[in-house]
N, C-alpha and C positions, 0 to 999 in steps of 0.2 A: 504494500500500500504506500504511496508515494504523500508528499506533505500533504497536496489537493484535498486527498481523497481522505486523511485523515483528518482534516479540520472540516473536512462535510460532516463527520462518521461525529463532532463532537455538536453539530446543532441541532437546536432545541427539539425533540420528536424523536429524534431516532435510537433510542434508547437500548436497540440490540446492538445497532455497529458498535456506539460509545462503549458499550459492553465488551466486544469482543476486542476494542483497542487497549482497555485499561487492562483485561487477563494478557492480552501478547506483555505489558509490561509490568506484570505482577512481580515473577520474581525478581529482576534491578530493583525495583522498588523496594522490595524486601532486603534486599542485598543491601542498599545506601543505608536503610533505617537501622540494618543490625549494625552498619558500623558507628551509626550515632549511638542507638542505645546498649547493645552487648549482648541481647536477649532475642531469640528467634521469636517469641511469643509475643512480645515487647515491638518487636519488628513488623510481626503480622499484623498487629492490631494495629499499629501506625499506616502501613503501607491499605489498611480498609479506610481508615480515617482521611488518607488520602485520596483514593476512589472517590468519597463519600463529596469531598471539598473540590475535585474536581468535577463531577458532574452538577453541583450547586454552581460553578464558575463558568461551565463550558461556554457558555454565549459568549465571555470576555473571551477565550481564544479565538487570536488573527492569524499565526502560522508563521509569524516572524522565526522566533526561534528553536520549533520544531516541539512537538508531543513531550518527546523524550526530554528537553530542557523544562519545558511546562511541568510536567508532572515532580521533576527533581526542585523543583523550588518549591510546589507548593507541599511536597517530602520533608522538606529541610524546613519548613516553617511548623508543621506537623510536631518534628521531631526534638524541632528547639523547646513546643512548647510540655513536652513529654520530660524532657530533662529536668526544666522548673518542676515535675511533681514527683520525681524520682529519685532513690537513690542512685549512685552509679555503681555499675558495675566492677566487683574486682574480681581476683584471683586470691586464695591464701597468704603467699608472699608478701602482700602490702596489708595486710591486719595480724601477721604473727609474725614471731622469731620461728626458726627451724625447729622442730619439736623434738623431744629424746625416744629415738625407735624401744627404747626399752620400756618406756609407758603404752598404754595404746591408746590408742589416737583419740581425738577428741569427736564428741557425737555430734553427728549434721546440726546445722544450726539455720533457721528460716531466718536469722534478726539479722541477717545481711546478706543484701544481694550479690553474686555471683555471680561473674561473666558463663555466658555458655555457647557450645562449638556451634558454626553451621554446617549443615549439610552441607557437601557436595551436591547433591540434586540441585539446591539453589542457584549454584553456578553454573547449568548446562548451557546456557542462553545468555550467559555473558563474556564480554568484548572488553578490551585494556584501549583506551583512546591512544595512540601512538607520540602524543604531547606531553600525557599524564609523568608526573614523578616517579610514580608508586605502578609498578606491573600487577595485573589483576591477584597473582599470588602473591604480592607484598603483602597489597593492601585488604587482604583478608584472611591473615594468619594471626592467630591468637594473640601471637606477641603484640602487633601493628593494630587489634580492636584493645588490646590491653591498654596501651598505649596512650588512646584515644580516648578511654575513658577518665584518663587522670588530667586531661588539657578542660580550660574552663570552656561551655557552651559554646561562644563564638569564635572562641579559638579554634576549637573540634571541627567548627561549619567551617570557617574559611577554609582550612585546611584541606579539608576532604571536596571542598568544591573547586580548589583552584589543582591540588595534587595528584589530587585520586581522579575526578572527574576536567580534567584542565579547562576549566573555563578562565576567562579573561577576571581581571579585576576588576572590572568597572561592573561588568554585571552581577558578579558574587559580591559586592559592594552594592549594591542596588537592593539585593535578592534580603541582604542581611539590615538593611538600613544604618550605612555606614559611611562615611567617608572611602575614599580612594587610599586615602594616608594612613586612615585608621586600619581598613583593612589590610595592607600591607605590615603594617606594622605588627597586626593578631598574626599572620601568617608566620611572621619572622619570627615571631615568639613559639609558636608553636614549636616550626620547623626546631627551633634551637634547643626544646624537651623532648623531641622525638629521636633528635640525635644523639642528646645522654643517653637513653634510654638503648640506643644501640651499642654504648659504649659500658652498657650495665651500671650507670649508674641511677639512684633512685630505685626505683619499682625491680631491679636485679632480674629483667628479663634476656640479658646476655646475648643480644641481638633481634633484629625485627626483624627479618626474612629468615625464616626456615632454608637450610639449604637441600639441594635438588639432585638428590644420588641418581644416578641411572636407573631403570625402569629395574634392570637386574639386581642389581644391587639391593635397592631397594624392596622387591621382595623377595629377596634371600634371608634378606633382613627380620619383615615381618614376618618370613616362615618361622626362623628360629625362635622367635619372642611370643609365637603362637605356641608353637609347641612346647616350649618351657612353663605358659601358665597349664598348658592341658596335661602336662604330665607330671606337676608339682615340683617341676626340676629349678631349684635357686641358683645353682653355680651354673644351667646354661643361662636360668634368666638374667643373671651378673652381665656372663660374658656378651651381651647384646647391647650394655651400657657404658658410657663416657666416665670416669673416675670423678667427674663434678657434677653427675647427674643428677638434676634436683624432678621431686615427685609431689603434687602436689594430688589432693581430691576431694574438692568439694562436693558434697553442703560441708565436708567436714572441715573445719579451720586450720586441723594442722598438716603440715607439708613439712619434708625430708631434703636434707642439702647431702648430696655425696655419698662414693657407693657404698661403704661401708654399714652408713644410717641405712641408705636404702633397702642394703640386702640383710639387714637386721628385722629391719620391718614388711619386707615380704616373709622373714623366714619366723616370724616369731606372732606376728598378729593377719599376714594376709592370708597366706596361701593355706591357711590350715581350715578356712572357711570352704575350701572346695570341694568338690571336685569343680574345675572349671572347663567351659566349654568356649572358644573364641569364632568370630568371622571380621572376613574384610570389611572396612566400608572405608570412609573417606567425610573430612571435617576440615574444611579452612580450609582447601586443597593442601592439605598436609597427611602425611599415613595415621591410621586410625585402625581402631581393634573396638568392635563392640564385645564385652566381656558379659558371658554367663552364668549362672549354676549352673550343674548336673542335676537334675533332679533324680529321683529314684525309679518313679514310673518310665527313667527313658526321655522324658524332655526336656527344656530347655528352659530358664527366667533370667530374660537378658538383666543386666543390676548398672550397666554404666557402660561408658565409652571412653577408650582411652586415644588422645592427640600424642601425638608424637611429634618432638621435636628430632632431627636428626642432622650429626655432625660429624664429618671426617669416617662415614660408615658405622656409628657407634649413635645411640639414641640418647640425646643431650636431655632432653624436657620430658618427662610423660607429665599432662597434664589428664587426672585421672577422672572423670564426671562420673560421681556412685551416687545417678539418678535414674529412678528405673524408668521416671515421664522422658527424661534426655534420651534414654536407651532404645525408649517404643517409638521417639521421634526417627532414628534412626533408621529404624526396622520396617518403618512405615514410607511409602513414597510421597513428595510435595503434594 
């Protein structure tokens, strides 16, 4: 459908094109809003709310700047006002010290929000602008939504409108109600937290882009780390880890720095919970494992999802999600 056809598809009456233009860009919409709020759930219900704001507006669409820009501003206005009522999202690492694997761990807690993975599903139908800063895998790996959640509101918008999405400044300055000057200036400031944070400092997420092993490699990789949890093996699932491997798993608050802690606390509090069952999937375009029980009749109760950070062939981050709603999200298609 070319712009013509699409700004007919949004005047007043026609109520199924409109429809079928705003599902072609559901998921992007979904996608921008998980990287403002952190939350697929958070994200969905923004990216309805925007549906909702654009078909209230469609008569002001003229086709200047195309559906796709339309719809991201009145997203980013959605999302801005989503953040005034929310907490933001974090990780364990930013509300705890590293916890001692000889305790065990501390129980899920609801009294703070929790960043959470996205599908891959979400990304089938998405495109990297070739201007943008941030490659579509940058700017949707755990570390780079982490990231984003600690930058204030309009810093976060600029950001993500002028980097991830490269739009010009004058109209992300427009879109934000801002100055040109000011905006550049939220941008500069951002950029210059987001670069700590690839340098590990603050938030200790030890880089923002995941690196990218060959297709072999990498699932040589998640062979062996599959097979280790399904057959209660600790010293292969060691040998699949970086020596600075930190382990994090929400709801629950505390998190593991190093392999030592770590294989104290699979060998002493996780793996005795099993028997466990694993399969592929895919989260942040990063490698992922959704983790099961065994049950005893023979089937299966997915409990969480693990992201994977991976470096130099060796898995740097597991960031571990022990939620069974994250789990069935997985299990389930968009």
């Amino acid at each position: 459908m070319n712009e013509r056809s699409k700004a007919k598809a949004l005047l007043p009456g026609d109520a199924d094109a409109f429809g079928r233009l705003l599902e072609g860009h559901r998921r992007d919409i979904v996608v921008l809003c998980y990287r403002f709020l952190g939350s697929v759930q958070d994200a969905e219900d923004a990216a309805q709310e925007t549906a909702l704001k654009a078909w209230r507006a469609r008569a002001t669409f003229r086709g200047e700047a195309g559906v796709r820009t339309w719809l991201h501003r009145i997203a980013t206005r959605v999302c801005l006002d989503a953040i005034d009522r929310r907490s933001r999202r974090v990780l364990p690492p930013e509300v705890r010290q590293a916890a001692d694997p000889a305790a065990p761990p501390e129980p899920p807690t609801s009294e703070i929000a929790w960043l959470e993975p996205l599908p891959d599903a979400f990304l089938l139908d998405s495109s990297s602008d070739p201007a943008a800063r941030y490659s579509l895998r940058e700017s949707v790996s755990l570390a780079f939504v982490a990231a984003l959640q600690a930058l204030p509101p309009r810093q976060r918008a600029v950001l993500l409108l002028r980097d991830v999405l490269a739009w010009r400044a004058a109209e992300t300055a427009e879109v934000l109600g801002m100055t040109v000057s000011a905006a550049n200036s939220a941008l500069n400031r951002a950029r210059s937290t987001l670069e700590a944070s690839v340098h590990g400092v603050g938030a200790g997420y030890g880089g923002l882009s995941p690196s990218a092993p060959s297709d072999t490699a990498q699932r040589r990789l998640l062979e062996a780390y599959m097979r280790a949890w399904e057959s209660d093996d600790v010293d292969a699932l060691v040998a699949t880890l970086r020596d600075e491997v930190r382990l994090a798993m929400p709801p629950s608050p505390s998190w593991y720095a190093g392999l030592s802690a770590v294989a104290e606390l699979l060998r002493r509090w996780v793996l005795p919970m099993g028997p466990f069952r694993t399969r592929v999937t895919g989260a942040n375009l990063q490698p992922a494992v959704v983790l099961s029980l065994h049950r005893p009749d023979g089937g299966e109760m997915p409990i969480g999802v693990h992201v994977l950070r991976v470096r130099d062939g060796r898995i740097a981050v597991i960031d571990a999600f022990m939620d069974q709603r994250i789990a069935a999200r997985f299990s389930s298609s968009v």
